[in-house]
Each structure stands twice: as C-alpha cells, then as structure tokens.
C-alpha positions in Angstrom: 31.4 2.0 -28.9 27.7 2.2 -28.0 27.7 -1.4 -25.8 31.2 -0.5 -24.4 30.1 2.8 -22.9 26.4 1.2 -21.6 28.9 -1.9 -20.5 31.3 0.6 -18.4 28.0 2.7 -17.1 26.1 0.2 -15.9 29.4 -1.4 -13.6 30.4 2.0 -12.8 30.2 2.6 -9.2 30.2 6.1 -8.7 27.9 6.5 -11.8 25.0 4.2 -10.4 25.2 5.7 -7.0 24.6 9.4 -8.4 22.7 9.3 -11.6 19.4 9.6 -11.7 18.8 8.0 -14.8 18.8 4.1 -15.2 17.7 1.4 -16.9 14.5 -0.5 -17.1 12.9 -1.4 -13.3 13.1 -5.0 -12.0 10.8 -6.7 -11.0 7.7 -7.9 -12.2 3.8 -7.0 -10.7 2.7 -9.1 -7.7 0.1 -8.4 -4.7 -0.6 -10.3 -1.5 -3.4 -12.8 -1.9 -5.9 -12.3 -3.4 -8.7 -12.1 -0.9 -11.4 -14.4 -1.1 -14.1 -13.3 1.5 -13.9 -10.6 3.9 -11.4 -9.8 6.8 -9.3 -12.1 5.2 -6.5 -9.7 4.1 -6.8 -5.9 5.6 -4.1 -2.9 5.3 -3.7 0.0 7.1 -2.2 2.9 6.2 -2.4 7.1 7.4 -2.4 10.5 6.1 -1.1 13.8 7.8 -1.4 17.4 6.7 -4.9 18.1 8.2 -4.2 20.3 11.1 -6.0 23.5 11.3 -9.2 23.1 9.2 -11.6 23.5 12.0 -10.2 20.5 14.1 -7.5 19.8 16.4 -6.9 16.7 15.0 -4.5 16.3 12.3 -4.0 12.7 10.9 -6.7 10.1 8.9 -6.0 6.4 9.6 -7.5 3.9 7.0 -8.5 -0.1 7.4 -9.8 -1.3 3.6 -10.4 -4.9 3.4 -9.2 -6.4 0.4 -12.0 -8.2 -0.9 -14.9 -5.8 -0.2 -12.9 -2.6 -0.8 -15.3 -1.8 2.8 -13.0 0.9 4.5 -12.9 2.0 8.5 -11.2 5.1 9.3 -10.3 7.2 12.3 -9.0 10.5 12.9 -6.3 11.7 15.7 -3.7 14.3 16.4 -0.8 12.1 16.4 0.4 8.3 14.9 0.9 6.4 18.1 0.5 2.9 18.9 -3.0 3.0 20.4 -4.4 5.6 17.8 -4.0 2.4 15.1 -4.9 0.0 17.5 -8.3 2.3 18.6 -9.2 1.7 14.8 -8.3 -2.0 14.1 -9.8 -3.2 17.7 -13.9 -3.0 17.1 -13.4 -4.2 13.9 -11.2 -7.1 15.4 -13.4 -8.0 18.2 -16.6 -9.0 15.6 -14.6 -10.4 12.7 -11.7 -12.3 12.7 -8.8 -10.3 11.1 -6.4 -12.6 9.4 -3.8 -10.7 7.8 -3.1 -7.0 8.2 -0.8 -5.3 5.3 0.9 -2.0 7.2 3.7 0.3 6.1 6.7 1.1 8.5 5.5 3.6 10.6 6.8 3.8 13.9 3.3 3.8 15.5 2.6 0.4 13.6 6.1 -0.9 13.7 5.9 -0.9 17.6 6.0 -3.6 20.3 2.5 -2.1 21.3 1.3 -3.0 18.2 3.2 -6.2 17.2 1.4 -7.8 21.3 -1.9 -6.6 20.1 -1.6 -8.3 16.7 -0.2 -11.5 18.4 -3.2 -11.6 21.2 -5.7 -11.2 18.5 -4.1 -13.9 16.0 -3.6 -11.4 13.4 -0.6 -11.6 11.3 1.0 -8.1 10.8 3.2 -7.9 7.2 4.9 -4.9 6.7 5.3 -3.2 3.1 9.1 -2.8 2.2 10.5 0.3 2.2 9.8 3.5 0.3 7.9 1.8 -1.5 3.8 2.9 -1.5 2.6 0.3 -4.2 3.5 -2.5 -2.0 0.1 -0.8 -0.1 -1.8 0.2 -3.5 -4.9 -0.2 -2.8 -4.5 1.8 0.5 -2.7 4.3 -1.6 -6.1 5.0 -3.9 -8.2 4.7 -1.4 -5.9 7.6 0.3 -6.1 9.9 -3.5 -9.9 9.4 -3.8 -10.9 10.1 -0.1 -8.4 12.8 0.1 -9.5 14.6 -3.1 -13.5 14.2 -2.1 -12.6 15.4 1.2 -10.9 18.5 -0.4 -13.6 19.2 -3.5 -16.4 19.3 -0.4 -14.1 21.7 2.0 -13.0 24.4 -1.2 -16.2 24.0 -3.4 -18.7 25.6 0.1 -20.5 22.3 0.2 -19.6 21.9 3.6 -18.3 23.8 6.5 -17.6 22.2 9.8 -14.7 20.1 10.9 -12.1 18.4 8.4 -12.8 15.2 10.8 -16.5 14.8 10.4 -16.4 15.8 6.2 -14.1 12.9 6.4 -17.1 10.5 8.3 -19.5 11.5 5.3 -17.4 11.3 2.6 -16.0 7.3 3.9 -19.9 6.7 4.2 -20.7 7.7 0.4 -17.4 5.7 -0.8 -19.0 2.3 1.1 -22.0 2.9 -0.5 -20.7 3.8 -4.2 -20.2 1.1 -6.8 -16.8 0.4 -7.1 -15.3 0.3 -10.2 -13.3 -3.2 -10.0 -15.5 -5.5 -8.0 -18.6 -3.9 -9.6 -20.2 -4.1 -6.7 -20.5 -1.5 -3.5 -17.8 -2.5 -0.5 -21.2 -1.6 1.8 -22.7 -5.0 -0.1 -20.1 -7.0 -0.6 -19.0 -6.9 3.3 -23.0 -6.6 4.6 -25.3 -7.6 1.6 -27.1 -4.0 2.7 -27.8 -2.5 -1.1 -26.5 0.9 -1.3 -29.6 3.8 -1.3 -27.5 6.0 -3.0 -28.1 4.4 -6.9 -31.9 5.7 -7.8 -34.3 2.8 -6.9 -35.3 2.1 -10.6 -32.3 1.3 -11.5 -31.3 -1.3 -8.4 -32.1 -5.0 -9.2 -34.5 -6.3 -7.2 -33.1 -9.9 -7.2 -29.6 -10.6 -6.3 -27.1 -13.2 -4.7 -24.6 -12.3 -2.2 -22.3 -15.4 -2.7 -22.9 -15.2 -6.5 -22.2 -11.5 -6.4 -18.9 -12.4 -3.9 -17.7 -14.4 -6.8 -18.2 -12.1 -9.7 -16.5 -9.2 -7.6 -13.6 -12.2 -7.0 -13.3 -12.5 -11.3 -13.8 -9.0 -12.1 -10.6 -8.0 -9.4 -8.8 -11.0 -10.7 -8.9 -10.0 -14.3 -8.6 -6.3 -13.2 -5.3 -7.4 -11.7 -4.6 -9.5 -14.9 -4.8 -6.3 -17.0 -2.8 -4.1 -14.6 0.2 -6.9 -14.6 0.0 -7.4 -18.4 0.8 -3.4 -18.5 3.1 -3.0 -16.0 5.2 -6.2 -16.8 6.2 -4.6 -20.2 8.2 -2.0 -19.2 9.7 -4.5 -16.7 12.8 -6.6 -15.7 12.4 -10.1 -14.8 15.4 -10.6 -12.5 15.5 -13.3 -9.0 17.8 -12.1 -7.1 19.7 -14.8 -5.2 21.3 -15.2 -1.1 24.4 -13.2 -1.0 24.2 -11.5 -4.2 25.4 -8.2 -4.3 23.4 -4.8 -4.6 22.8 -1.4 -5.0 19.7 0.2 -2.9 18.2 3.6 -3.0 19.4 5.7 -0.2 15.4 6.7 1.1 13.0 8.7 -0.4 13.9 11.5 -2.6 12.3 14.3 -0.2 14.1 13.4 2.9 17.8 13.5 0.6 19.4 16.5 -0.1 19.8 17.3 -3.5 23.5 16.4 -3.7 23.5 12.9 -1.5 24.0 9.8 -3.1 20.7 8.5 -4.5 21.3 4.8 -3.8 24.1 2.9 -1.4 25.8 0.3 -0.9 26.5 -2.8 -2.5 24.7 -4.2 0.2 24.3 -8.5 0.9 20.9 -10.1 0.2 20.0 -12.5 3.6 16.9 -13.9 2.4 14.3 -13.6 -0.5 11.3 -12.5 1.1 8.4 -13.3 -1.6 8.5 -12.9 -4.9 9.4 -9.2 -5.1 10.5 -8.6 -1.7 14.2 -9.4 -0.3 15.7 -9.0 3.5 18.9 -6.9 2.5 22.0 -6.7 5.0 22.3 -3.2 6.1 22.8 -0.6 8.9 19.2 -1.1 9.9 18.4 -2.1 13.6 14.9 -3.3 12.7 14.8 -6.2 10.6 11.4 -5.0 9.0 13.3 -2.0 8.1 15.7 -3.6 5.8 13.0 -5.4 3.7 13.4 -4.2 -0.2 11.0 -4.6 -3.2 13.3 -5.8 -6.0 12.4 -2.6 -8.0 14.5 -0.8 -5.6 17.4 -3.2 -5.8 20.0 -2.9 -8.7 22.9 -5.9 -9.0 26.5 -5.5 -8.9 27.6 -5.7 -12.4 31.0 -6.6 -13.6 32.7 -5.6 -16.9 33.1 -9.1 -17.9 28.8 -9.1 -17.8 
C-alpha cells in the first residue's frame, strides 16, 4: 500500500506542484574550475539593505578570485550597469580576467555589461536561477563580510560611514589566513605576508609557487570533503534533451503563500554542464531559463 501511495504521489500533478515536501534533491555537487592561478576564474555578486547607516549609499558589490580568495569591493546607491563595471574595470585593466561567475541581476545581465565583457576578452557565466550555491563562494564571502561589518557597527568599535567600515573590514579579510587555502588571499594574489599574524610566529622562509600549490591541494581536498557530504543526501539523475519537468516557480519570498511552488512540465533544450540545463519556458532571456538540476523534478508516470 506504502509503494502504491509514494507511486501515485510522486506522478501526481497537482500534488508535486503544491506540496512542499519532496523527495531527496537531484543532483550531485559540482563547481566551475577549479582555479589554478589568479584572475583565472572571478565572481561577482551584491548585497543591499545598507541604506541609512551614515551613508547615502546603499549596496556592496563583491569581485573574489577563486584561487586566492583576494576580494575587490565597491559600494553604490544603486545596481546599474556601470556601478559593476566601475568595480571589475581597474582590476581588468592590470590583470587579465578570464572567466567572471555573475548571478542574474539585471545590472550584470545587461548589454552594457555583456560589450564590456566582450571588449575586455572576459567570458561572463551566469549562475542559474534561484539558485545562490551556484555562486558559494561569493555567498560566504557575502555572510563573513556582512557579519564583521555588523559586529564593528553594533559592538561601538566604530562609528562613521557603513561604506568605509566596509573598506577596513575587506582589508583585514585579505590579510587573514583563510581557512581552506591556508594561506592569506593578500599572499597568495601579491606574495605581501600579512602584518596582522604576530611576527614570531610568521615563517621567515617561504615559496610563493610552492605555497600556490599547497593552497591548490588543500581547496581541492576541501572541495573533496564538501562533495563526499553533500552527495549522500543526493540524487544522481542526467536529465536528457526533451525530457519533461517540473521547475520551482521563483524564490519562496517573492510567491505568495498560496501560489504554486513549482510549474510546468516544462521541455529541456540543452544540458548546460553537468548540473545546469537550458529549460523551455516563458523566459525572454535565455540566461534566464538556465536551471541547476536540483531545481528540476521529472515527469513521472504510474507505470515508473
């Protein structure tokens, strides 16, 4: 009775598009790369919610490279087109850029933007939708620079602008040891040894290539780890052209409580990567319809 019931639940139209409860998530762990030296694979990402604390502007932009952990940020009061491009450019114009990870913003996802990737031979890849773990390691770096800039604002340490409590705490982050590569992002990316460990304790003898290559095994096995854990609770599945499927309807703030949480069935076009499939949809923008498979549930039959 048990396998008839799960059997009619899981091919039950209405029931897959409403309930919030399913069954294990597809799709195992991936990432882009990995790096091997720095600029080769950068992401970009923004935060809102600042306005008011002693600044007019209201939004922190973030460029992390990959390898180094390094981070650039800037600060503005909106998400346009030339705010993301105002960050990305001096870094661009002194290092070769090769691949820049974004989410979908419209400020990113713009024509703008797409001319100024193209005239500086940076290839732009966009994250698929609703879906902040395609951009991770933006996503921490968001958390951790967030909560330090909110733990120096509320505990009195400082008291001028959100904007430039933001510049110091992105300089103490560069120059911190970082817990996957071992190494500080100011040092991996410059070879400058961060002042802020006590000087007894520094080596006095190191090796930047040698050091570039242990921070390349300790984030490879940290990676390794991290996809050994994840992959447990996960569904293998490869989705195929013109399968069938069920996506969720946006994220889960933006829906009202009674909308449908996914829609569809909906035709796959093209797998993507690994984890990432172009699905057929209303969508004008093709980056738009661009799913991570964990976000993807196949039409199921009775028969199945």
């Amino acid at each position: 009775m048990d396998t008839i019931i799960h059997q009619f639940g899981s091919a039950c139209e209405v029931c897959i598009k409403n309930k919030s409860r399913r069954s294990q998530q597809i799709g195992l762990l991936s990432k882009l790369g990995p790096a091997t030296k720095p600029y080769e694979i950068m992401s970009i990402d923004s935060v809102g919610g600042f306005g008011g604390n002693k600044s007019t502007k209201k939004y922190l932009h973030m460029l992390a490279d990959h390898f180094t952990r390094y981070a650039f940020i800037s600060t503005s009061k909106g998400q346009n087109a030339r705010d993301f491009i105002s960050l990305i450019d001096p870094v661009a114009k002194q290092h070769q850029i090769k691949i820049i990870l974004a989410d979908q913003y419209t400020g990113i996802n713009s024509k703008e933007v797409k001319n100024y990737m193209k005239s500086m031979n940076i290839t732009l890849i966009f994250t698929s939708v609703d879906c902040p773990e395609s951009n991770g390691l933006n996503e921490r770096l968001n958390q951790t620079l967030v909560n330090r800039i909110r733990c120096k604002i509320n505990s009195g340490e400082e008291r001028g602008a959100w904007s430039k409590i933001a510049e110091k705490c992105i300089r103490e982050y560069n120059r911190t040891t970082h817990s996957v590569t071992k190494f500080s992002p100011v040092y991996l990316l410059n070879g400058i040894k961060s002042n802020i460990v006590p000087t007894e304790l520094q080596e006095n003898n190191y090796n930047l290539k040698a050091d570039r290559d242990k921070a390349l095994k300790n984030s490879t096995n940290n990676y390794e780890k991290n996809k050994k854990r994840v992959d447990r609770t996960r569904i293998d599945h490869t989705f195929q052209e013109n399968d069938l499927d069920y996506i969720e309807n946006g994220n889960k703030m933006n829906r009202n409580k009674l909308d449908e949480i996914r829609s569809g069935p909906f035709r796959i076009i093209k797998k993507v990567s690994n984890t990432i499939y172009e699905v057929e949809g209303p969508k004008k923008r093709k980056e738009i319809n661009f799913y991570h498979s964990s976000k993807l549930i196949p039409v199921k039959r009775m028969s199945q």
